[in-house]
N, C-alpha and C positions, 0 to 999 in steps of 0.2 A: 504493500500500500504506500509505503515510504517515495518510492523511487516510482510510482503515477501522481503523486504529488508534484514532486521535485518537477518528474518533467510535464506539469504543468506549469508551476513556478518557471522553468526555465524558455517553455514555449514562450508565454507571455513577455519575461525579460528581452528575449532576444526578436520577437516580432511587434512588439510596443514598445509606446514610453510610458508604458504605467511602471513606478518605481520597484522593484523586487530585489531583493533580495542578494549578490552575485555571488557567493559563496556556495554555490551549489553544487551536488556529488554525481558529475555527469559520468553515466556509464552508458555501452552499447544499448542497451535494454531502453535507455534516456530517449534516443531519436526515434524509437516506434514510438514511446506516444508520445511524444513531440508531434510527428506525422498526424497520427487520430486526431493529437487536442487544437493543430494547426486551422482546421475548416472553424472550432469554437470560437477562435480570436479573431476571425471575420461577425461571428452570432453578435460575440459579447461587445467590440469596438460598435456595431451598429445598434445595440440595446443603446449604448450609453450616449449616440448623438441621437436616437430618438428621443429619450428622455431627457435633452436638454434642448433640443428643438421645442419638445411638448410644453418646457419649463418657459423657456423665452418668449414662446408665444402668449405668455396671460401679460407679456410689456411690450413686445416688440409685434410690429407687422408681420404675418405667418410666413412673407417673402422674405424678407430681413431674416427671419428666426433661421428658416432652413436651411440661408446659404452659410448664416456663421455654421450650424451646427454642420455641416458636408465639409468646412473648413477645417473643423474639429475633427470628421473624421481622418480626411487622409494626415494632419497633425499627428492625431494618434498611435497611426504604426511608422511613426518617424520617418516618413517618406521614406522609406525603405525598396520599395520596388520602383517608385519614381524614379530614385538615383540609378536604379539598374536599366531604364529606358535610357538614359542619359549616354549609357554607358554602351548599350548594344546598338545605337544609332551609330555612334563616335564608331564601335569596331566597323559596323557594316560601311561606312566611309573608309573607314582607312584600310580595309582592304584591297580597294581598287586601287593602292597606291604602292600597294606590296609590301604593307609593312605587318608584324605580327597581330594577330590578330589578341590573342588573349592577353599580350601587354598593354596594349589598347582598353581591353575592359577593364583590367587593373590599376591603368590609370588613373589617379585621386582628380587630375585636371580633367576638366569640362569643355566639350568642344562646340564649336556656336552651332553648327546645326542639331548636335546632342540637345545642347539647352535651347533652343527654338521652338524645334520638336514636342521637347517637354512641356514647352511652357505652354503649347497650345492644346497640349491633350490635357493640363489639367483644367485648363478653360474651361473643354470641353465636359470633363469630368465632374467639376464642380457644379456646371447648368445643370447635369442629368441628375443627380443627384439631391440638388433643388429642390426641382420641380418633383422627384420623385417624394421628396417629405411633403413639399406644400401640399400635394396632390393624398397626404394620408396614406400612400402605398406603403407601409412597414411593412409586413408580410413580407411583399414582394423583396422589398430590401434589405430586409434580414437572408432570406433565399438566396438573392445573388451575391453577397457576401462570403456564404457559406459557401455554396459552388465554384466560387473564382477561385477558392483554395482547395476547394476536394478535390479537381482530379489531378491534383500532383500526386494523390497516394495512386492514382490508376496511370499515370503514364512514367514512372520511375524507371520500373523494368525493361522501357522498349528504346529507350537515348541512351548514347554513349557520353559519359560525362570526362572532362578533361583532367586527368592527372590528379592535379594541384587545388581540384574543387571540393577540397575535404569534407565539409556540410552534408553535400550533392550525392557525394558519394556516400557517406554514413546512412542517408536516407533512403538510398537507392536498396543498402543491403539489407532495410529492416522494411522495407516494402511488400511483404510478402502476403501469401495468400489469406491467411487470417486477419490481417490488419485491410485488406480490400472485403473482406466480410464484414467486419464490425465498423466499419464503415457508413455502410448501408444505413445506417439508425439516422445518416443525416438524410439520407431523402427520403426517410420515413417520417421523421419528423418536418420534413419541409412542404411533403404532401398534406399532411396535417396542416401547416399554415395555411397554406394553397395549391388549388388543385394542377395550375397553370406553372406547377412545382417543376412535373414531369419533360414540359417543353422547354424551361430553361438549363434544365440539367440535359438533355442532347443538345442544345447549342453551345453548353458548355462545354460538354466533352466533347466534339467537333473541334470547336476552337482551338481548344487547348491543345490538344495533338495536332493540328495542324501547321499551328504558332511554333510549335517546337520541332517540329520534323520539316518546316520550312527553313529555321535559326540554325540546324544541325547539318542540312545542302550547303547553306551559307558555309559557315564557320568548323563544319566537318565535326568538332564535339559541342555541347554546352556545360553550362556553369551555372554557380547561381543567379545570375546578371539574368541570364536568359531564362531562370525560371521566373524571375520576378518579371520581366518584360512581359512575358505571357500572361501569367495573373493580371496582371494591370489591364491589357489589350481582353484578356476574356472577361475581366470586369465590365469594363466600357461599353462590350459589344450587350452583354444581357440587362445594363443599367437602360441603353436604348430599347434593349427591348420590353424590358419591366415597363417601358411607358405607355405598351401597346397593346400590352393583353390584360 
């Protein structure tokens, strides 16, 4: 019980800024459910801008309210896969120029069409999301939260991850057939929210393996840069669609 705790604790540390803990006793056994509790810190980041959306609104305008609260959210897992967009734009530039490709993602510097890029997707990100509060879809965006992170536990096994992607790689080798079973409990519970569960979780898994098995033509392996790219872009894609169903 110790060590499904921890790596709760350690999930949350390492994919938020909610303050934890860092003295924690990571072992193999840590990154399975690290994996499992990963889809929860999409649940639990989008509980906490609903409910401070819900709160804003008895002072502020329900527009005003939403877009601080969408601001909140991507705040709260530290722009963390943002910086990995930043990051696999820059590689896929500078490989038509012949240069290495995973020094490039490693790179701490920021390249202008990297940050361009970015800064237009979270434009774009932050509208969807918006409107998705003002419009009262929680449900729904609880849902696509959860989903933008599930199918890393279903597409671990099928990319080849580069070397020196230690994370990528620890995750890959606790991905396994029981942890894709116990799984399931989130589209069971997401069916539960809503029935319109089932058609964002196949655009999700579409996306997401496609994102990834296009970044792996490109770049020949991936990494974590290009796991968080994909999250980000399979967000995106079902935040526009939560608007239409």
């Amino acid at each position: 019980m110790k060590i499904i705790f921890e790596a709760f604790l350690f999930t949350i540390s390492y994919f938020t800024l909610i303050p934890i803990k860092k003295n924690l006793d990571i072992k193999k056994e840590t990154y399975f459910y690290t994996l499992f509790f990963f889809p929860l810190i999409g649940f639990i980041l989008g509980s906490i801008s609903i409910i401070v959306f819900l709160l804003l609104s008895n002072i502020f305008h329900p527009l005003y309210s939403a877009f601080i609260s969408a601001v909140l959210y991507i705040c709260l897992y530290g722009f963390l896969h943002l910086e990995a967009i930043c990051d696999v734009v820059d590689a896929n530039m500078a490989k038509y120029s012949k240069k290495d490709i995973y020094t490039i993602l490693k790179d701490p510097h920021i390249g202008a069409i990297g940050a361009i890029y970015t800064f237009v997707f979270i434009l774009v990100k932050l509208a969807c999301i918006t409107y998705i509060l003002y419009e009262n879809k929680f449900e729904l965006f609880l849902i696509v939260l959860i989903f933008s992170r599930l199918n890393l536990i279903y597409a671990l096994k099928y990319f080849t991850f580069h070397k020196n992607s230690f994370i990528s790689l620890a995750f890959k080798q606790e991905a396994n057939t029981y942890l894709v079973a116990l799984s399931l409990i989130y589209l069971f519970i997401a069916l539960y929210l809503n029935m319109s569960a089932i058609l964002l979780f196949l655009v999700a898994f579409f996306c997401f393996f496609m994102i990834l098995k296009i970044l792996q033509k490109k770049f020949s392996f991936l990494n974590g840069d290009c796991i968080g790219f994909t999250i980000e872009h399979t967000e995106l894609v079902l935040l526009n669609l939560a608007l239409v169903v």
